[in-house]
C-alpha positions in Angstrom: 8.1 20.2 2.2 5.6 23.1 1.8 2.9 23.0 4.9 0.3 21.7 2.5 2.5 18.6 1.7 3.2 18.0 5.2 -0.7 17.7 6.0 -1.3 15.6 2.8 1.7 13.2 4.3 -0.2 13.2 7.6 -3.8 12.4 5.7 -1.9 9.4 4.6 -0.2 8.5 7.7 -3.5 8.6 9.4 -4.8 6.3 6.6 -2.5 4.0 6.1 -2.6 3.5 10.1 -6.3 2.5 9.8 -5.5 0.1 6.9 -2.5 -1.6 8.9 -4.4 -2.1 11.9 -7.8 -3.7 9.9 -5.7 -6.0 8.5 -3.6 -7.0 11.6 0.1 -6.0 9.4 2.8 -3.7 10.5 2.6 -0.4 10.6 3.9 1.4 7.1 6.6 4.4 7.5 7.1 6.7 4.7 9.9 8.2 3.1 9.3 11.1 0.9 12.1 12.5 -1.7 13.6 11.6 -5.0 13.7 8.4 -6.5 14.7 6.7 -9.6 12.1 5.5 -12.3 9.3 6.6 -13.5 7.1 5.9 -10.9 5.8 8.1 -7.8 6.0 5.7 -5.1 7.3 2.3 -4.3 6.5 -0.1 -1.3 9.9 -1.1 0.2 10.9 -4.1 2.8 10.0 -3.7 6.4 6.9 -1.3 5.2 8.8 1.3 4.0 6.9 3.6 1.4 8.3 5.8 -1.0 7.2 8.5 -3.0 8.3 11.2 -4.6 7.2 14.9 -2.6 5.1 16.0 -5.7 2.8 13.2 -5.0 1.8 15.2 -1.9 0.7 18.1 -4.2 -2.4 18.9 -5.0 -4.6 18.0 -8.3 -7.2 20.1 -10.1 -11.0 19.4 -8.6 -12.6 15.7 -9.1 -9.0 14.4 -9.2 -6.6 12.4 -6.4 -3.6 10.9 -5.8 -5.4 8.4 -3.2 -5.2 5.5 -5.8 -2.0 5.9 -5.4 -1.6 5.1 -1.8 -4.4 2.3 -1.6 -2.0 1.0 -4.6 0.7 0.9 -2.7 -0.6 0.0 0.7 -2.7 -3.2 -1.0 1.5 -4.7 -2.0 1.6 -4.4 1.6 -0.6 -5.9 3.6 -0.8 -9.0 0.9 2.8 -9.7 1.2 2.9 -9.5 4.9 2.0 -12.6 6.4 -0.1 -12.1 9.6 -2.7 -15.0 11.6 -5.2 -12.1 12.6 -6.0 -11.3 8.7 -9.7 -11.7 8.0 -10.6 -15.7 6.5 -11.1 -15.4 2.8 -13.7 -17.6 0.9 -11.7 -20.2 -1.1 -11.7 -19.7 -4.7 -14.0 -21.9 -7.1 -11.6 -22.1 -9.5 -8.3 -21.7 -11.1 -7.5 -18.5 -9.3 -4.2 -17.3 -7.0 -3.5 -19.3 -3.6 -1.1 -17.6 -1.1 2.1 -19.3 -0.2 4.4 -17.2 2.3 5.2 -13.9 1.0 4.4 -14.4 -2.4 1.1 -15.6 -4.8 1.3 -18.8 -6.7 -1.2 -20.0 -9.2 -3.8 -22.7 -8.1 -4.7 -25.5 -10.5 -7.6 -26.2 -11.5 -9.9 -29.1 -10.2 
């Protein structure tokens, strides 16, 4: 990785550490290289990101990659069951109810 990739990858580190300790999940490792698919990153078991190192290259002016890694970060913390995550609201309606690790509908009343 060119030195400008490496303090991209620390941006993020240093980001996705704040994010991970709001929300009360594990802490998120990344692992940059290739990877199949068309994609540039995926979020992996035990909070392993990967992406592939020309996500960590610059864009022309007004544009960023940081959708990317709030993307990829949100799969994270709401699959990671935790007891210290903020209370939610509960939903008027018909909307998505968690259950465990993964989001199942809610009926409507």
């Amino acid at each position: 990785m060119t030195a400008r990739q490496r303090a991209s990858l620390r941006d993020w580190q240093a980001f996705a550490d704040r994010v991970t300790a709001h929300y009360g999940v594990s802490d998120v490792s990344f692992l940059v290289g290739d990877q199949p698919g068309p994609g540039g990153a995926a979020m992996r078991p035990g909070g392993l990101m990967t992406f592939k190192e020309e996500m960590l290259e610059p864009l022309p002016a007004g544009q960023s990659r940081d959708f990317l890694l709030a993307h990829e970060l949100a799969h994270w913390v709401l699959a990671t069951p935790t007891s210290r995550r903020p209370a939610r609201r509960a939903p008027a309606s018909g909307s998505a109810s968690r259950s465990g690790a993964s989001w199942t509908p809610t009926p409507r009343r």
